[in-house]
PLY file of the C-alpha trace (Angstrom):
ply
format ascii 1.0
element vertex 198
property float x
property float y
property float z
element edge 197
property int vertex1
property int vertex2
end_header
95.19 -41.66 231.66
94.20 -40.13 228.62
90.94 -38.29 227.04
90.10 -41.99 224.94
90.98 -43.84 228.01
88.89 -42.02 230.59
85.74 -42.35 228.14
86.97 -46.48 227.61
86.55 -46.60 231.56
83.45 -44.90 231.56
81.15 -46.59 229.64
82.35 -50.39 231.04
80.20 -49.44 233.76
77.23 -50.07 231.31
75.31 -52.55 231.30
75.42 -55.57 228.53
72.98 -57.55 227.13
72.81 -60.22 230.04
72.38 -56.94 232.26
69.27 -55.74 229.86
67.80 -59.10 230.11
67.72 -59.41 233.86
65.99 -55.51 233.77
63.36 -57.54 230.90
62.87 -60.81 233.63
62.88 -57.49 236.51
60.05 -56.20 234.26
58.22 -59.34 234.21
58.35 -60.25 238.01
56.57 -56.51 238.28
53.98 -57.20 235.38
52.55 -59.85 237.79
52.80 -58.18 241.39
50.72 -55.15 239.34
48.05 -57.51 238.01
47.44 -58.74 241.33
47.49 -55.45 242.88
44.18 -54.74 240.23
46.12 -52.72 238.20
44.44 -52.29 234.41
47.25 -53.03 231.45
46.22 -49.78 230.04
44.17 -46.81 230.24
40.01 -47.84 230.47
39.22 -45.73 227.73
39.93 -48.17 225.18
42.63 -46.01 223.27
45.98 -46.94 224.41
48.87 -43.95 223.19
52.12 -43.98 223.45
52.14 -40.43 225.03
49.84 -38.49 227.26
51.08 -34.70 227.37
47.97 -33.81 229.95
49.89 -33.77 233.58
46.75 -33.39 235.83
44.34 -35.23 233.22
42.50 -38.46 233.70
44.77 -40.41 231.50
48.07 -39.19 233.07
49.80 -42.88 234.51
47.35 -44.74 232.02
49.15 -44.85 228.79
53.10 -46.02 228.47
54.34 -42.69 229.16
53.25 -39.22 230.71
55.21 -36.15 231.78
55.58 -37.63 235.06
57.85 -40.89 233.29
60.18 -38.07 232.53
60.61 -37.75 236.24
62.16 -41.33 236.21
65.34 -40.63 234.31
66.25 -38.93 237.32
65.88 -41.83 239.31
68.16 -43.58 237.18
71.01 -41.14 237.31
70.88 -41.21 241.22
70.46 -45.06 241.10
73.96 -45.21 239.40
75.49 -42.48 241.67
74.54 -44.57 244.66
75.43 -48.06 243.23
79.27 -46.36 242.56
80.78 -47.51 245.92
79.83 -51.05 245.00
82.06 -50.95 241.37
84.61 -53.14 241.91
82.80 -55.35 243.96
80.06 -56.51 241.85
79.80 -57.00 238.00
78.00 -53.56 236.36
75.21 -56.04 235.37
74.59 -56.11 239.03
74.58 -53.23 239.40
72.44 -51.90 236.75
69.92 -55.27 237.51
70.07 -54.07 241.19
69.05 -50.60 240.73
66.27 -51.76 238.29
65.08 -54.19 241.07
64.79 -50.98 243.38
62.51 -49.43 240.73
60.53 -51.74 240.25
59.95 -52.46 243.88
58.80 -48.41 243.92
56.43 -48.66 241.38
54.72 -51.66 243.59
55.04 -49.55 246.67
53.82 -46.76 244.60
50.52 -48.54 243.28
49.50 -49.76 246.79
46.08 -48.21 247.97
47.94 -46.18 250.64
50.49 -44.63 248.60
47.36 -43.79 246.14
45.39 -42.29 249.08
49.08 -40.12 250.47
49.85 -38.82 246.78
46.42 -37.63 246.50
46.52 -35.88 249.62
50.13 -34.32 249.86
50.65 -33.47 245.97
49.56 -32.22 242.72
47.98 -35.33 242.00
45.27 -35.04 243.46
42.97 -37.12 240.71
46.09 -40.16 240.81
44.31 -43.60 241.14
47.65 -45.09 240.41
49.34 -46.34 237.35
48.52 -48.82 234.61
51.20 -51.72 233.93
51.87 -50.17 230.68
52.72 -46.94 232.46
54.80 -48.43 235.47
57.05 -50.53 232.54
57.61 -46.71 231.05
58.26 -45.70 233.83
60.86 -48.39 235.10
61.88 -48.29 231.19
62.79 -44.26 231.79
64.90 -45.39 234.96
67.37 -47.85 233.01
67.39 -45.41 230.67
68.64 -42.72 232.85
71.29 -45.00 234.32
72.48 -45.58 230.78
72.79 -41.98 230.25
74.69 -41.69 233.63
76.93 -44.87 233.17
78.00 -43.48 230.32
78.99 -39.67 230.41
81.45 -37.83 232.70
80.29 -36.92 236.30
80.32 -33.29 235.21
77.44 -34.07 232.50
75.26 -36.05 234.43
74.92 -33.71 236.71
74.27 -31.21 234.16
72.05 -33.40 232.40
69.81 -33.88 235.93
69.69 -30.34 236.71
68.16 -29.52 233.05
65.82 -31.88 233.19
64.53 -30.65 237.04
64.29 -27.27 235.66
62.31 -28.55 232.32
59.93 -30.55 233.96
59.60 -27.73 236.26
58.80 -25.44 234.08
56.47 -26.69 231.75
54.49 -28.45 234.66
55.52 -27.42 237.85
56.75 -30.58 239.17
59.55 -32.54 238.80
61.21 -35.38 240.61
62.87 -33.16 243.26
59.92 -31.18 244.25
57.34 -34.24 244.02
59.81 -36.07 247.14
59.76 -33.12 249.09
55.95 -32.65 248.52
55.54 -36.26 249.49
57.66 -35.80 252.42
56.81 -32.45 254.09
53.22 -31.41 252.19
53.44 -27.46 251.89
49.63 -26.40 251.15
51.09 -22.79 249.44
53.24 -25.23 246.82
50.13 -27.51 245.94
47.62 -24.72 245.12
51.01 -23.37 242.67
51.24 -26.49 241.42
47.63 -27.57 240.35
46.47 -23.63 239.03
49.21 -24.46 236.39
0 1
1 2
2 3
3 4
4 5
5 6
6 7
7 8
8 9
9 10
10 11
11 12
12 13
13 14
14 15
15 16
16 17
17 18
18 19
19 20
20 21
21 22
22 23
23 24
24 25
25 26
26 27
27 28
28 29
29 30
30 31
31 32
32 33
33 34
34 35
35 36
36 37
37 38
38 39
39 40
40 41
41 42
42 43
43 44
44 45
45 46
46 47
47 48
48 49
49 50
50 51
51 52
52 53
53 54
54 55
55 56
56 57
57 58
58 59
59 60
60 61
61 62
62 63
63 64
64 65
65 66
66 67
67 68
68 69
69 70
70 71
71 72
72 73
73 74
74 75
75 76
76 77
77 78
78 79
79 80
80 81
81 82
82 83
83 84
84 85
85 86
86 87
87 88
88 89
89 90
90 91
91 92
92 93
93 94
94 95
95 96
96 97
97 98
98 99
99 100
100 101
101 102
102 103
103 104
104 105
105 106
106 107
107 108
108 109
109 110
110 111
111 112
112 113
113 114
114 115
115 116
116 117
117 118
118 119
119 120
120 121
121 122
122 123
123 124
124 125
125 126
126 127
127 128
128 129
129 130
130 131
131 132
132 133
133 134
134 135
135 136
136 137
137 138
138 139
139 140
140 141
141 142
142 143
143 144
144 145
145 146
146 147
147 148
148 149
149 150
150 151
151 152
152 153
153 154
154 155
155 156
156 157
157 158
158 159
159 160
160 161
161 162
162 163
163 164
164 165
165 166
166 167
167 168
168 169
169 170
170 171
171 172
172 173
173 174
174 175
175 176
176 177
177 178
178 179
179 180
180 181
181 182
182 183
183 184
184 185
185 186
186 187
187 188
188 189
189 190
190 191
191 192
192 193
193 194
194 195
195 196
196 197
């Protein structure tokens, strides 16, 4: 097969329109579990931005997107790695839809009163009283985008493209998607105080 013909192949995995508008209906099903979780639509302090830099500040999950939405695109690259074995067998609509569906079914997980209470005590955020709807759409917005990105470039690159954005997010505020599992899995006391004199 040749260069143009490996790249054709590539990006049919992509989602189309009809795939975009299931992730929009996706988006909408989570709107209303979040609302009746008590979750605000934005941040309380009456000035919604599009971007909160401040990692451990009180409006990090409040606005539409924080350093920690970054951490999503991630999600999205592994989302499409793991949906591969089902190409073939369902459309890439399906796919893409599916893996959304996953995401936003974390982000409800996420916002429950005991995953507030375990994130507080096992990471960096220790001041987290969960997300805003605006911020869980960025968030779930950051995940399609990173299965975009992954649908549509060679294996090689994605996996470049992951490991680049682990080490950014790592370096500019000592967390990224990687470490903030393991911290939620196995707590390691040393990593936290790191993590929160940054």
């Amino acid at each position: 097969m040749s260069l143009k013909g490996r790249s054709l192949a590539r990006t049919t995995a992509s989602p189309t329109l009809f795939g975009w508008l299931a992730a929009g209906a996706i988006g909408g099903a989570l709107v209303a579990v979040l609302r009746r979780q008590g979750r605000r639509w934005w941040c309380r302090c009456g000035e919604p931005v599009l971007w909160s830099g401040d990692a451990r500040g009180a409006h990090n999950s409040q606005h539409l997107a924080d350093p920690y939405t970054l951490t999503h695109v991630p999600h999205g690259m592994l989302l499409y790695a793991l949906s591969r074995p089902l190409e073939g067998r369902i459309s890439p609509d399906a796919r893409f839809a599916l893996a959304v569906a996953l995401e936003a079914a974390w982000e409800a997980l996420e916002n429950t009163e005991t995953a507030i209470r375990h994130y507080r005590k096992t990471t960096a955020a220790q001041g987290y009283r969960g997300d805003s709807v605006a911020n869980s759409l960025g968030d779930v917005a950051a995940c399609a985008i990173g299965y975009e990105l992954a649908a549509r470039m060679p294996v090689g690159r994605s996996i470049g493209l992951f490991l680049a954005l682990e080490a950014a997010l790592l370096a500019a505020y000592r967390d990224n998607f990687t470490l903030n599992v393991f911290m939620g899995l196995f707590p390691i006391q040393a990593v936290k105080e790191w993590q929160t004199a940054g």
